[in-house]
N, C-alpha and C positions, 0 to 999 in steps of 0.2 A: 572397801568400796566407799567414795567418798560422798558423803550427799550434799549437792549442789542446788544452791538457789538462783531460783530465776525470779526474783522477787527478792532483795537483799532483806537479810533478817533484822539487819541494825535498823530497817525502814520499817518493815512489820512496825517492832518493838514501839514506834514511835507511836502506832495505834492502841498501846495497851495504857492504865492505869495505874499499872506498877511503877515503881519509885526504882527498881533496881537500875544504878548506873549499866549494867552491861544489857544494850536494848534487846542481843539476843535471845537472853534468858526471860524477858518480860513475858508474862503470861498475858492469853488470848482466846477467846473462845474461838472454836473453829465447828462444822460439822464435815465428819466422815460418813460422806457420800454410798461409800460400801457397805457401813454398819449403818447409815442413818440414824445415828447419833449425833450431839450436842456435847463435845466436850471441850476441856480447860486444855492449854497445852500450852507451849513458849512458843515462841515467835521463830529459835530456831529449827523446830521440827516441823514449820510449815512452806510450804512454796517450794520444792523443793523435786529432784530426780535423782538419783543416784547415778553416779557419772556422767551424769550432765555434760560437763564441760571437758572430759576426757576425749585424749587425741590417742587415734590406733596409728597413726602415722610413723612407719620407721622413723629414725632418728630424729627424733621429736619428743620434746619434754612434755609426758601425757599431763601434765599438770598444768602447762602454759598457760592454756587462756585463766583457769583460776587465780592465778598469780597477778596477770595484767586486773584480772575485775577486782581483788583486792586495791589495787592502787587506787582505783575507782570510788571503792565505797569506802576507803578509810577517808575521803575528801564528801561525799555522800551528806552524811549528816551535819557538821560544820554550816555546809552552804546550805543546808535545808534550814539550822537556824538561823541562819545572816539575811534568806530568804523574809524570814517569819519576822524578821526584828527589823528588815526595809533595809539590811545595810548588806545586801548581796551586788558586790562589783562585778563591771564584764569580764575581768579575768576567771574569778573563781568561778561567775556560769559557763566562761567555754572551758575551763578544766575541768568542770563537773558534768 
């Protein structure tokens, strides 16, 4: 079962403190609503649903749309820096 973000994790990431290059793994505080706690956790175990983006559709690649949103946010973070640094062009906003 795959777990699926609706809130790409490499963006979390961008909210946390941590120095780790891979933004998924950045830790974050979060609370769980069910236990009503306050805990530490990564960026990629948050925002997230479990088949999410899975297709029951006969002859259909159940995996398709994850694959297209990949394209998506490997381009994501780049333009979010180019953003931040004033040097985001209209190409990279409309492919992002």
């Amino acid at each position: 079962m795959a777990f699926d973000h609706y809130i790409p994790a490499s963006y979390l990431g961008r909210f946390s403190n941590d120095a780790d290059p891979v933004r998924r793994k950045r830790r974050l505080w979060a609370v769980d609503k069910r236990e009503n706690l306050l805990k530490l956790t990564t960026a990629g175990e948050l925002c997230g649903v479990h088949d999410f983006y899975t297709l029951s559709a006969k002859n259909q690649d159940p995996r398709r749309v994850d694959s297209e949103w990949s394209a998506y946010e490997n381009k994501l973070n780049p333009a979010l820096d180019d953003m931040i640094a004033g040097k985001l062009d209209a190409l990279a906003w409309l492919q992002t």
